[in-house]
C-alpha positions as YAML, in Angstrom:
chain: A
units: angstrom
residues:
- id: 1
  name: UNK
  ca: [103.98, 123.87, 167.78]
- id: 2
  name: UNK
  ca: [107.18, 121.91, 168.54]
- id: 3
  name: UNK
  ca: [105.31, 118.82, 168.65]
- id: 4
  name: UNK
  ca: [103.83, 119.57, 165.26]
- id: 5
  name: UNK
  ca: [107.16, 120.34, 163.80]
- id: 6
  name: UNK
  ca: [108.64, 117.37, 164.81]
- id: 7
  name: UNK
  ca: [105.34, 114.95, 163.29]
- id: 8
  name: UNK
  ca: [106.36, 116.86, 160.08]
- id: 9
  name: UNK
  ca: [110.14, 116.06, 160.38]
- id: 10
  name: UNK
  ca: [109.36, 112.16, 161.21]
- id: 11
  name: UNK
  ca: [107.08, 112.34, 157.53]
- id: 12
  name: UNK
  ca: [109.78, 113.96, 155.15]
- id: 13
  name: UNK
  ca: [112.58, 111.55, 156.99]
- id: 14
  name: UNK
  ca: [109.61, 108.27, 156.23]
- id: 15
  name: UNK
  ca: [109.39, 109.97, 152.24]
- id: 16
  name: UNK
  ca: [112.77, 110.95, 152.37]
- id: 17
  name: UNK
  ca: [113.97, 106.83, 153.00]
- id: 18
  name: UNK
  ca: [111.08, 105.65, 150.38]
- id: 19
  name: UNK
  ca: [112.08, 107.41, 148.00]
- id: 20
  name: UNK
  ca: [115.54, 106.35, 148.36]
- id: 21
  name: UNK
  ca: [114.64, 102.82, 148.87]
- id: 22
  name: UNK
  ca: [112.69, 103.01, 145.51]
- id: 23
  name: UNK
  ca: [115.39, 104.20, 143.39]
- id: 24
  name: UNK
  ca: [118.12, 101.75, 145.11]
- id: 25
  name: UNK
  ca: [115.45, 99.13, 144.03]
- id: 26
  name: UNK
  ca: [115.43, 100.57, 140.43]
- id: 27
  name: UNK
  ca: [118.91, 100.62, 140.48]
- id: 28
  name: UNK
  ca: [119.58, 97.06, 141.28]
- id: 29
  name: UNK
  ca: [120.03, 94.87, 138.84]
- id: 30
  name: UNK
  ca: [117.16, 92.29, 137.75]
- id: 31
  name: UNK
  ca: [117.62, 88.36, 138.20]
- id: 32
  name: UNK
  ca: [118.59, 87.11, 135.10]
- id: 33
  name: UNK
  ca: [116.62, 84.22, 132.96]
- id: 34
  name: UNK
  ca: [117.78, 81.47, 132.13]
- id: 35
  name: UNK
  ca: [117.37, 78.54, 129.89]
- id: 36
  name: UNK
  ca: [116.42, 76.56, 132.60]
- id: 37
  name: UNK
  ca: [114.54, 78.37, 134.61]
- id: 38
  name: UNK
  ca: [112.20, 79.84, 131.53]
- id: 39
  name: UNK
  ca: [111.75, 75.50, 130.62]
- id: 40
  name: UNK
  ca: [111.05, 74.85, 134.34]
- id: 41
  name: UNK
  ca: [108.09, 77.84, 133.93]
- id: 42
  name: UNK
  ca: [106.91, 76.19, 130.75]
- id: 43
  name: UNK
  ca: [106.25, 73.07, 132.01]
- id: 44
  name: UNK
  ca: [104.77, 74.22, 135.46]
- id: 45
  name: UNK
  ca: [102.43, 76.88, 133.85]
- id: 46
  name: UNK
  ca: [101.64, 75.85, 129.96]
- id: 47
  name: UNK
  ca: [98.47, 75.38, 129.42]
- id: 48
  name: UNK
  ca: [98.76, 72.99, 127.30]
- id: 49
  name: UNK
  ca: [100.75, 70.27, 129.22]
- id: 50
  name: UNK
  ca: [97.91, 70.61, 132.34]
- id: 51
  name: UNK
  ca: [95.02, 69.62, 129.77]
- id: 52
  name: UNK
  ca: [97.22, 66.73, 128.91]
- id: 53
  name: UNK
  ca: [97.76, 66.15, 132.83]
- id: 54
  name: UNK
  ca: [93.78, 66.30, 133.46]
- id: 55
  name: UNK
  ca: [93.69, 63.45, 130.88]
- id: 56
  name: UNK
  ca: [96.34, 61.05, 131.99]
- id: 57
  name: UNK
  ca: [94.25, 61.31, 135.17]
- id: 58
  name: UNK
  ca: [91.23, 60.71, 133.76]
- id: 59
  name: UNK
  ca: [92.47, 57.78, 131.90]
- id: 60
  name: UNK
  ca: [94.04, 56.34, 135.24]
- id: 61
  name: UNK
  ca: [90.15, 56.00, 136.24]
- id: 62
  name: UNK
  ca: [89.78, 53.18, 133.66]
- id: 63
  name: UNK
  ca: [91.50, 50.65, 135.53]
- id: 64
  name: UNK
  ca: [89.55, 50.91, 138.43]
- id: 65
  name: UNK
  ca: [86.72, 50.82, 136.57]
- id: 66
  name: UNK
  ca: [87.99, 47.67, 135.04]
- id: 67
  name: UNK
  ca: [88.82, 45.90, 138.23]
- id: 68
  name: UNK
  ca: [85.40, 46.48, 139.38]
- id: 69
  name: UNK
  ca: [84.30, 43.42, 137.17]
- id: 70
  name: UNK
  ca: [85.90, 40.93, 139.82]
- id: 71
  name: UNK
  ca: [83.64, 42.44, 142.83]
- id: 72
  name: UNK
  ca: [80.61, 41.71, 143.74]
- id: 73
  name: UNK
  ca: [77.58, 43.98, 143.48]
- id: 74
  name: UNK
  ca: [75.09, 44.68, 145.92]
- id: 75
  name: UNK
  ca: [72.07, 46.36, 145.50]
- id: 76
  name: UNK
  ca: [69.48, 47.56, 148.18]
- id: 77
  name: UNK
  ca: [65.46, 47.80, 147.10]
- id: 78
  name: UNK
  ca: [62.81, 48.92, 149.83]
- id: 79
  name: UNK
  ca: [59.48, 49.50, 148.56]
- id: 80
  name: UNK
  ca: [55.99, 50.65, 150.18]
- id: 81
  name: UNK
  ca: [52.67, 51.79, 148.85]
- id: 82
  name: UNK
  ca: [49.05, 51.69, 149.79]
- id: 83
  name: UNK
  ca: [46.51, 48.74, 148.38]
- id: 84
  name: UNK
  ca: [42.82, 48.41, 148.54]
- id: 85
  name: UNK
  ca: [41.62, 44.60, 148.59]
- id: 86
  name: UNK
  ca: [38.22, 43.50, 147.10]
- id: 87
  name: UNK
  ca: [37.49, 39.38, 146.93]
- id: 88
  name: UNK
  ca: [34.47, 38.04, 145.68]
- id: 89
  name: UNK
  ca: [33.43, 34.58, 146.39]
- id: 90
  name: UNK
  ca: [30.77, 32.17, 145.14]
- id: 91
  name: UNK
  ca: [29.34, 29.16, 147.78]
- id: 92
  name: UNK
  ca: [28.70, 25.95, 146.42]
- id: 93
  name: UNK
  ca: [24.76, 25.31, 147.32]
- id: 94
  name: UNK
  ca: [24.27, 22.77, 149.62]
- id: 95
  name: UNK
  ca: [21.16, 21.91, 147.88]
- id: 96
  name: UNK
  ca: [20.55, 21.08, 144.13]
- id: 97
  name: UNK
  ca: [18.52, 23.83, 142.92]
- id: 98
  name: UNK
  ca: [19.57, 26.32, 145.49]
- id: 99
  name: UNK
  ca: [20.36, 29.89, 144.42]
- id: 100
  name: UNK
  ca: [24.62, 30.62, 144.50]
- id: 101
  name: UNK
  ca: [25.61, 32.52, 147.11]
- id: 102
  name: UNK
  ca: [28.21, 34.92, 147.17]
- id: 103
  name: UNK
  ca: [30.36, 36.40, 149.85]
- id: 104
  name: UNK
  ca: [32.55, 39.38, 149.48]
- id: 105
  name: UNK
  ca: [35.64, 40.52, 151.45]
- id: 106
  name: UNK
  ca: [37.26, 43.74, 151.03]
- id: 107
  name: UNK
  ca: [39.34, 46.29, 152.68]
- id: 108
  name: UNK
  ca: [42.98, 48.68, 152.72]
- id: 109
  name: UNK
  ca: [46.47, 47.04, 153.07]
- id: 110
  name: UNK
  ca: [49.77, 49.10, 153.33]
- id: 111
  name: UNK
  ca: [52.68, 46.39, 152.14]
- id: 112
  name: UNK
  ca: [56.10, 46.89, 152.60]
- id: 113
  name: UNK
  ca: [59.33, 45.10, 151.86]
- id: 114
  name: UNK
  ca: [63.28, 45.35, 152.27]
- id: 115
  name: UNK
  ca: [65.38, 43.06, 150.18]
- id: 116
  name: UNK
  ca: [69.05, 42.66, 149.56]
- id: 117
  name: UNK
  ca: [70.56, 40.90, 145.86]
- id: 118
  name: UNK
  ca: [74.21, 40.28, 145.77]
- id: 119
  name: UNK
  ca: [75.44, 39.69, 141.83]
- id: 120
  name: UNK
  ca: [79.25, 38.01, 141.89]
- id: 121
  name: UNK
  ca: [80.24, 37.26, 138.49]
- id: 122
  name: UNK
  ca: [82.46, 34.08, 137.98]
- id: 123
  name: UNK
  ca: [82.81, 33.81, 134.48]
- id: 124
  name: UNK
  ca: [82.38, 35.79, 131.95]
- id: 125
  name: UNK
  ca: [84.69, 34.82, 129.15]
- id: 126
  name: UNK
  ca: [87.94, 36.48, 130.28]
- id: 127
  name: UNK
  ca: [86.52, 39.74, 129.32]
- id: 128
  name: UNK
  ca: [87.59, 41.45, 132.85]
- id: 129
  name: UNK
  ca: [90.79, 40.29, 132.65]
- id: 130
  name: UNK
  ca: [91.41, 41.15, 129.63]
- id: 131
  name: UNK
  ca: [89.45, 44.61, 130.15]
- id: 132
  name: UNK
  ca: [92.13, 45.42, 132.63]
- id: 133
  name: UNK
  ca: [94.83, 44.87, 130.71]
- id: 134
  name: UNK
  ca: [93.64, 46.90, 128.02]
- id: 135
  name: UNK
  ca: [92.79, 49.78, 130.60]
- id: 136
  name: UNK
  ca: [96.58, 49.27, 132.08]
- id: 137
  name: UNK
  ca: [97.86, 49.47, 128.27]
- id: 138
  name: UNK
  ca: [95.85, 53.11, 128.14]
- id: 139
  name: UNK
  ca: [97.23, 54.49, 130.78]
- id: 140
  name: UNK
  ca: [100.75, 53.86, 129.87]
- id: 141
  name: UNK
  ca: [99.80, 55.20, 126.33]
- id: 142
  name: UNK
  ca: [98.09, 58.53, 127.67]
- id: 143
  name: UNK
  ca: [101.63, 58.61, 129.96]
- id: 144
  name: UNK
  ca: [103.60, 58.42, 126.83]
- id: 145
  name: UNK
  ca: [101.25, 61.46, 124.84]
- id: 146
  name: UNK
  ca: [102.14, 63.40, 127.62]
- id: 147
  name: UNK
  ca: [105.74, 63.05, 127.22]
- id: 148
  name: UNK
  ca: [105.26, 63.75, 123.86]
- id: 149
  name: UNK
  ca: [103.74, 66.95, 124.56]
- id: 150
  name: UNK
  ca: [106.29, 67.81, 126.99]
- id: 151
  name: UNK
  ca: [108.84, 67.29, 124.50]
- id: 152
  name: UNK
  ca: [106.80, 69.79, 122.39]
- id: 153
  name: UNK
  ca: [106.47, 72.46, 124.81]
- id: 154
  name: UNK
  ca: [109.29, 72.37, 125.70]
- id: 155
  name: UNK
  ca: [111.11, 72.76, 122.56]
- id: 156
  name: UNK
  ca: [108.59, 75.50, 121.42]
- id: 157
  name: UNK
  ca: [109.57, 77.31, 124.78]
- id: 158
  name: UNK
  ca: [113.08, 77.11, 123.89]
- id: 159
  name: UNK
  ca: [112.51, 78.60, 120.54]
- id: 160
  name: UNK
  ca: [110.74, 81.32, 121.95]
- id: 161
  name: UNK
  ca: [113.45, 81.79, 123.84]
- id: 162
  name: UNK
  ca: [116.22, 81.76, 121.33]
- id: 163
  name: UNK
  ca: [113.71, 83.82, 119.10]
- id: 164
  name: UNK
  ca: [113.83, 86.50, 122.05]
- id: 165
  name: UNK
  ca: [117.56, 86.73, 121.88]
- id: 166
  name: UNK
  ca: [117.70, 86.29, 118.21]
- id: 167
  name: UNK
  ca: [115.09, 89.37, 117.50]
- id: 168
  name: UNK
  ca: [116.61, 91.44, 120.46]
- id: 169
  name: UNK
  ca: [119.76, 91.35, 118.73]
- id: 170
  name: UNK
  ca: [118.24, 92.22, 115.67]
- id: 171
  name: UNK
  ca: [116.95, 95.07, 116.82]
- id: 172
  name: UNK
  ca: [120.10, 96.50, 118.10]
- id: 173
  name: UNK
  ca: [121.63, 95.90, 115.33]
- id: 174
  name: UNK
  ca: [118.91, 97.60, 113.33]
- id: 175
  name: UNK
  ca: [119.10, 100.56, 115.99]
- id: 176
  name: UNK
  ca: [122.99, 101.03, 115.26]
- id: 177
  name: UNK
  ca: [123.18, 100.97, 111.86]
- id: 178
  name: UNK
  ca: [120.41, 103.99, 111.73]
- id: 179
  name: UNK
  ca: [122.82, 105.80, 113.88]
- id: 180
  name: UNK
  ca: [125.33, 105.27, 111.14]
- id: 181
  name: UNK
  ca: [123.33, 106.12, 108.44]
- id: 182
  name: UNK
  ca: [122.39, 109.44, 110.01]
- id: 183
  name: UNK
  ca: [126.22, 110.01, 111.08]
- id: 184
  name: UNK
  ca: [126.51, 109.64, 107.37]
- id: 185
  name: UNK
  ca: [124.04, 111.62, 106.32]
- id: 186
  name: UNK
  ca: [124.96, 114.63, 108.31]
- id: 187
  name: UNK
  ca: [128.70, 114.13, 106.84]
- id: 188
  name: UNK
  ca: [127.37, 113.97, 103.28]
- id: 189
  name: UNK
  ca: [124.90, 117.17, 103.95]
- id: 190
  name: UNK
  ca: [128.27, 119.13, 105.46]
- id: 191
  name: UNK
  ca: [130.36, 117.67, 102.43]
- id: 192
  name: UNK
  ca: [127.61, 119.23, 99.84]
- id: 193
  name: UNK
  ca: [128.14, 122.87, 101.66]
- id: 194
  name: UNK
  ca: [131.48, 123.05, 100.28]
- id: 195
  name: UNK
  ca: [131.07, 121.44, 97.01]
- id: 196
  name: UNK
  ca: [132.54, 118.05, 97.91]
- id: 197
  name: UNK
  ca: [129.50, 115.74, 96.95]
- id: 198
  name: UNK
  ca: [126.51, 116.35, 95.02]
- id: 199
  name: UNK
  ca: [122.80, 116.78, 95.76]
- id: 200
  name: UNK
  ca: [122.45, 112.76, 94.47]
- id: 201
  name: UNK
  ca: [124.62, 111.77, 97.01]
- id: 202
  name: UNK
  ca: [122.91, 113.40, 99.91]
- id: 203
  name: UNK
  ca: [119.62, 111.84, 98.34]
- id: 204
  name: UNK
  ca: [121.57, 108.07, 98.16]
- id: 205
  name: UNK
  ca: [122.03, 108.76, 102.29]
- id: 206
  name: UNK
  ca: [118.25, 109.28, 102.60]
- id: 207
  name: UNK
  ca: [117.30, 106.60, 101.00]
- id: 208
  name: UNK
  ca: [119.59, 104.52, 102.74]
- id: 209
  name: UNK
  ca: [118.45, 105.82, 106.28]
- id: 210
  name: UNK
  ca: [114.91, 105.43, 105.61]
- id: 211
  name: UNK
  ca: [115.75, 101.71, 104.05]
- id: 212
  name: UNK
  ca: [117.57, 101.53, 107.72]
- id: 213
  name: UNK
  ca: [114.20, 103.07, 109.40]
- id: 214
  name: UNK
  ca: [112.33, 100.78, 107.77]
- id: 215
  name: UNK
  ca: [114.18, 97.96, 108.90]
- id: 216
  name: UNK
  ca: [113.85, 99.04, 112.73]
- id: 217
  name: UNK
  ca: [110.06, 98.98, 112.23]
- id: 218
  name: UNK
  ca: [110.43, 95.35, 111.05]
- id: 219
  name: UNK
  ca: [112.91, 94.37, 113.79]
- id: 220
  name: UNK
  ca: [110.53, 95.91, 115.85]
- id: 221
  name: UNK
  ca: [107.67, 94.15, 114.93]
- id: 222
  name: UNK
  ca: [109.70, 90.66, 115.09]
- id: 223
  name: UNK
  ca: [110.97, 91.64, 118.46]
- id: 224
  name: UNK
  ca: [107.20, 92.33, 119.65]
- id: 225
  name: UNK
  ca: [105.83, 89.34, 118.30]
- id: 226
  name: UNK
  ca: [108.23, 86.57, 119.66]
- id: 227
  name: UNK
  ca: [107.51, 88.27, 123.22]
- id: 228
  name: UNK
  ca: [103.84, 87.37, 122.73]
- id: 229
  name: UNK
  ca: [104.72, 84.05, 121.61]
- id: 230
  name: UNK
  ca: [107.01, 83.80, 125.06]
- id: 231
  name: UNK
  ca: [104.68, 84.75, 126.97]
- id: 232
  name: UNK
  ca: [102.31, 82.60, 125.73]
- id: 233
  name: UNK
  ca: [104.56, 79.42, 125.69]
- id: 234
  name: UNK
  ca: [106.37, 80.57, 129.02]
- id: 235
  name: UNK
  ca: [103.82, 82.37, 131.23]
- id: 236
  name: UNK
  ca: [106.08, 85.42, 131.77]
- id: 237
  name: UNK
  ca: [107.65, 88.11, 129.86]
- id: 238
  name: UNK
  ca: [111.25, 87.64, 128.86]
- id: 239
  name: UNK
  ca: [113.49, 89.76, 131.43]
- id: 240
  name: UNK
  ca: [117.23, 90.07, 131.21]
- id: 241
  name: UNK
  ca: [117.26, 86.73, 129.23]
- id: 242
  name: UNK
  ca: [120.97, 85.14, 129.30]
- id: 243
  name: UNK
  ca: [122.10, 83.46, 125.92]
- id: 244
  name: UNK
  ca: [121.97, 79.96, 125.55]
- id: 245
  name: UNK
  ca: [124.51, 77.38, 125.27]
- id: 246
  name: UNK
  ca: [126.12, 75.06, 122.73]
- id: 247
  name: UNK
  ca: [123.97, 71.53, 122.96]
- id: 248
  name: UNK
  ca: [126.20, 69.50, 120.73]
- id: 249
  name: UNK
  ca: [127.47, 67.78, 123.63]
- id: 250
  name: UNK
  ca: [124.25, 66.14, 124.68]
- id: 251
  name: UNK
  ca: [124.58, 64.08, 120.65]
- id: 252
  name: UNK
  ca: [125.29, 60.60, 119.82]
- id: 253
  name: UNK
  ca: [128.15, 60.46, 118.45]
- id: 254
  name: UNK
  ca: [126.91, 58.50, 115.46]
- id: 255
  name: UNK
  ca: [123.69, 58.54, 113.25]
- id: 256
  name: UNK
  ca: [123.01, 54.96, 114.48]
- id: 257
  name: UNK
  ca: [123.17, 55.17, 117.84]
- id: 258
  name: UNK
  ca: [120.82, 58.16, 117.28]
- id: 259
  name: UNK
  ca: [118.28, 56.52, 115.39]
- id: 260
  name: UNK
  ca: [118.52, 53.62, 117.64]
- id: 261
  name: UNK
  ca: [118.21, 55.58, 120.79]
- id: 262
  name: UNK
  ca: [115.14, 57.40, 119.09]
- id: 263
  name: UNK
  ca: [113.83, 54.11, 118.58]
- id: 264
  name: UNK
  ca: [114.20, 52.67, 122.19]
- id: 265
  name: UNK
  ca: [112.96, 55.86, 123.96]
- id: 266
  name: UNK
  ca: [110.96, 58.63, 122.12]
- id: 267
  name: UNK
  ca: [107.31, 58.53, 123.32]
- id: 268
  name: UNK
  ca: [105.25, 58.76, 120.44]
- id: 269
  name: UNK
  ca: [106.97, 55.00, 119.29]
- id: 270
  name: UNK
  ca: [106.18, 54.22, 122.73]
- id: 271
  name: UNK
  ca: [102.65, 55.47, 122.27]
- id: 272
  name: UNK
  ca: [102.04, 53.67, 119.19]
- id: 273
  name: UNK
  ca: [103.35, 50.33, 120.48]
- id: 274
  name: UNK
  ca: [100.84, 50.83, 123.74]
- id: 275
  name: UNK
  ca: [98.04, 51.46, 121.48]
- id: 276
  name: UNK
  ca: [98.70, 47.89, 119.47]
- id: 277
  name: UNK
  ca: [98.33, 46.40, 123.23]
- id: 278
  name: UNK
  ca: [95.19, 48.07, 123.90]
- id: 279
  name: UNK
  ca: [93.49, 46.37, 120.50]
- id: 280
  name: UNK
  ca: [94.84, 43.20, 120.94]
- id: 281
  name: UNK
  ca: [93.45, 43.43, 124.58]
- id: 282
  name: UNK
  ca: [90.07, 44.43, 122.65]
- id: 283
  name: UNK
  ca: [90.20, 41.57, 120.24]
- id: 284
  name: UNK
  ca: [90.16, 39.32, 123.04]
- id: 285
  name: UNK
  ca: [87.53, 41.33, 124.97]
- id: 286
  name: UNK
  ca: [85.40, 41.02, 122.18]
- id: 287
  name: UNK
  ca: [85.88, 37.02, 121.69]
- id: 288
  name: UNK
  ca: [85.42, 36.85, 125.07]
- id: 289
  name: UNK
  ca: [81.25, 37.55, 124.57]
- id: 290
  name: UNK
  ca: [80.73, 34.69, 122.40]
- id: 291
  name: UNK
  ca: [81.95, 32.39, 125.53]
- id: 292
  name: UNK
  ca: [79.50, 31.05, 128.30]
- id: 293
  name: UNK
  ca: [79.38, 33.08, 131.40]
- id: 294
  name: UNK
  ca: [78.31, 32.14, 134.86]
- id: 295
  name: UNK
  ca: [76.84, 34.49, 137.73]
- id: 296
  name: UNK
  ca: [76.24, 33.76, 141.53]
- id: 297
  name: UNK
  ca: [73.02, 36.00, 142.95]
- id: 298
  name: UNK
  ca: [72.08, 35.87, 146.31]
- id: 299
  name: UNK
  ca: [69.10, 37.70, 147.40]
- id: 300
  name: UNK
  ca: [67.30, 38.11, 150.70]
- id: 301
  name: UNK
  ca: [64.35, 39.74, 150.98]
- id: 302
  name: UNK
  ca: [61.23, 40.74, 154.16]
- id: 303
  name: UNK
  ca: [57.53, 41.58, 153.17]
- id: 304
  name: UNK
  ca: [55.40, 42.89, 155.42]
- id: 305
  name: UNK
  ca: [51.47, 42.94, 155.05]
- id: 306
  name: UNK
  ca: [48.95, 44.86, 157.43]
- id: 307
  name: UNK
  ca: [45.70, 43.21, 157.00]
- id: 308
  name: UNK
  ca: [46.34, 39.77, 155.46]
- id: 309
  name: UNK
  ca: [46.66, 36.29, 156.57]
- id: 310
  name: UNK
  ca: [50.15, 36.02, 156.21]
- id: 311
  name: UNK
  ca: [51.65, 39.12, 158.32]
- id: 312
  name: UNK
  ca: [55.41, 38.44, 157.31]
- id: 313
  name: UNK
  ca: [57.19, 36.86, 154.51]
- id: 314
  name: UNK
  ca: [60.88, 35.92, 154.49]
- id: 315
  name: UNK
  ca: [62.80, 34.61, 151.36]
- id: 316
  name: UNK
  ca: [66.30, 33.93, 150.70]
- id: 317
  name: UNK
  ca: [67.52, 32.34, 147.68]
- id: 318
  name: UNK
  ca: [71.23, 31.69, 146.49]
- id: 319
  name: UNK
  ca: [70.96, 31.00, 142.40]
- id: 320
  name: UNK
  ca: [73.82, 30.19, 140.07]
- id: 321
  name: UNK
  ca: [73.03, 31.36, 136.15]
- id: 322
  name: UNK
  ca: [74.75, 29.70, 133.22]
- id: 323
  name: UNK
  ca: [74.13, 31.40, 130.01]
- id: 324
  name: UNK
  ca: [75.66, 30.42, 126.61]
- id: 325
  name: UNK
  ca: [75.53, 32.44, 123.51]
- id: 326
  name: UNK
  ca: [73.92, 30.65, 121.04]
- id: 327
  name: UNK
  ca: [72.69, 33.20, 118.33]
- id: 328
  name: UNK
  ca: [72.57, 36.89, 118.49]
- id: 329
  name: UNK
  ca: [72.25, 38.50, 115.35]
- id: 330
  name: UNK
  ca: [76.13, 38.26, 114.48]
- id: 331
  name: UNK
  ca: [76.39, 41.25, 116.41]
- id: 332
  name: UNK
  ca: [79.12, 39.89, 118.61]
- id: 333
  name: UNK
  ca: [81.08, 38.11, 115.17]
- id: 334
  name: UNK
  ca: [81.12, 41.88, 114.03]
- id: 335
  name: UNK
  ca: [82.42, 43.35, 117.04]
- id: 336
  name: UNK
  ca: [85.83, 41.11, 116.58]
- id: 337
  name: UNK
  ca: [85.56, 41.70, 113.02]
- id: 338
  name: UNK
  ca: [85.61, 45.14, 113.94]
- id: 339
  name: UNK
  ca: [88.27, 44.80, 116.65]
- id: 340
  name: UNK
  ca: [90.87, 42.93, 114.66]
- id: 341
  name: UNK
  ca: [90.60, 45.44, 111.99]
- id: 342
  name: UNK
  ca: [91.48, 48.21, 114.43]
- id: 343
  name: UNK
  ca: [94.54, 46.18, 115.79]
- id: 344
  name: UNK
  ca: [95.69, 45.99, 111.94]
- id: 345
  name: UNK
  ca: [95.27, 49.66, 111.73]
- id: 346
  name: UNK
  ca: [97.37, 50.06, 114.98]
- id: 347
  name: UNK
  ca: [100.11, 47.96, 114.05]
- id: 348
  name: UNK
  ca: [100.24, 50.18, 110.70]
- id: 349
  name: UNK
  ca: [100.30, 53.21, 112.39]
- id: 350
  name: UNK
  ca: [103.72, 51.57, 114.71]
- id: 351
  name: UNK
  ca: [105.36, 51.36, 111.64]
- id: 352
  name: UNK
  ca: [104.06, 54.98, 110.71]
- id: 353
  name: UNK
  ca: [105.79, 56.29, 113.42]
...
């Protein structure tokens, strides 16, 4: 029994110290947010900004893919099958007058064969070069979108933010002035019992509280939606949210040195001027196809037959290839066409922006 009494002791001291622990945790204060720590959350968690991520990445992929027009490429090709072989001859007759003769050979044959072609291109216009520059010129322009997004999300997270604060406030303000309104109410309602006021100015203080009620529901609703729209923005819901500070400091002091600065530095100008690189770069690439182009092959290849005179058969061959455009349709003369217009439209939308 003793030893069951004290098991029972050692349980209500373990709830007893839970319990206690629980409420000092409830008790303590929670870690306020800041500014800067709700923008750092933003741009670790938005959705938004890691879609743009995933495609600055998969941009980055077209230089490589670019750069793989100054290797060489290699191909393997092994082939075997099964073949049935049936020859029919004719003899010349040793005799004028004598009856042809014919002789016929037949039988099964399994060929195989293992070759090797390498393709190294030498030539071919300037078009990798210039390719690679124009891949180089997207990936800088995909960098730049994604500063311009950041800038986006992270102004719309500090608005939401603000909005917190701002609607928070609101509602405070909303809650206190009901409290006055019913303060008042319950002065005008004692003031009526001894003939003071009239039964129109008790009905002025209800309308006036339930104008104030009203308001709360609207605060309310304000409050409620720019929580969704922080937690949407931010990834968290806005806890203990310190006010912001003044941001006048971080100006130019003049309107030129702010256009000027905008100008030199904001991304989407920086974007634009990219994407004017890129067509030029494509203008070129697509000039480049009416120039000759010369290619290197080397290819080494092994047959192998079962049943025939000639057991193995080795070949290896080294071939340059000149070819020069001569007429194509006037597919190639639209391509540029088609280019150059694009790096007009691209040079517009610069000045756009």
């Amino acid at each position: 029994k003793r030893e069951l009494v004290g098991a029972r002791d050692v349980r209500a001291i373990w709830v007893v110290g839970a319990t206690w622990l629980a409420a000092l945790a409830a008790s303590m204060p929670v870690a306020a947010e800041t500014v800067e720590s709700a923008l750092v959350k933003a741009y670790r968690n938005n959705p938004q900004l890691n879609v743009q991520r995933a495609l600055v990445r998969a941009t980055d992929e077209n230089v490589p893919q670019a750069l793989a027009g100054y290797r060489p490429r290699i191909t393997a090709l092994a082939t075997v099958g099964e073949q049935s072989v049936s020859t029919t001859s004719q003899l010349l007759p040793q005799q004028p007058g004598a009856p042809a003769q014919y002789f016929t050979n037949s039988g099964q044959n399994a060929p195989y064969s293992a070759g090797l072609t390498i393709t190294q291109t030498v030539f071919n216009g300037f078009q990798t070069a210039n390719r690679t520059r124009a891949a180089e010129g997207q990936v800088f322009s995909a960098r730049e979108t994604l500063r311009t997004t950041e800038q986006g999300v992270l102004l719309s997270a500090l608005t939401a933010y603000m909005n917190v604060l701002r609607d928070y406030a609101g509602l405070e303000l909303q809650k206190r002035n009901v409290e006055v309104l019913t303060e008042q109410l319950r002065e005008t309602r004692d003031r009526f019992k001894v003939g003071d006021v009239t039964s129109t100015d008790i009905s002025q203080s209800e309308t006036r509280l339930a104008a104030g009620m009203t308001q709360i529901s609207v605060a309310e609703q304000n409050y409620k939606t720019s929580v969704a729209t922080y937690r949407q923005t931010i990834g968290d819901d806005p806890v203990n949210l310190n006010p912001g500070t003044v941001v006048d400091r971080f100006l130019p002091k003049t309107l030129g040195e702010c256009i000027a600065e905008g100008i030199n530095q904001h991304p989407a100008i920086n974007t634009a001027m990219y994407n004017v690189d890129v067509a030029l770069r494509q203008v070129t690439v697509a000039e480049g196809a009416l120039l000759p182009s010369f290619v290197v092959q080397g290819n080494a290849q092994q047959a192998f037959e079962s049943q025939l005179d000639v057991p193995k058969n080795y070949n290896l061959s080294v071939i340059g290839q000149l070819s020069v455009p001569i007429y194509q349709g006037g597919a190639e003369y639209s391509a540029v066409r088609q280019a150059k217009e694009t790096l007009g439209q691209q040079r517009l939308q610069l000045d756009l922006v």
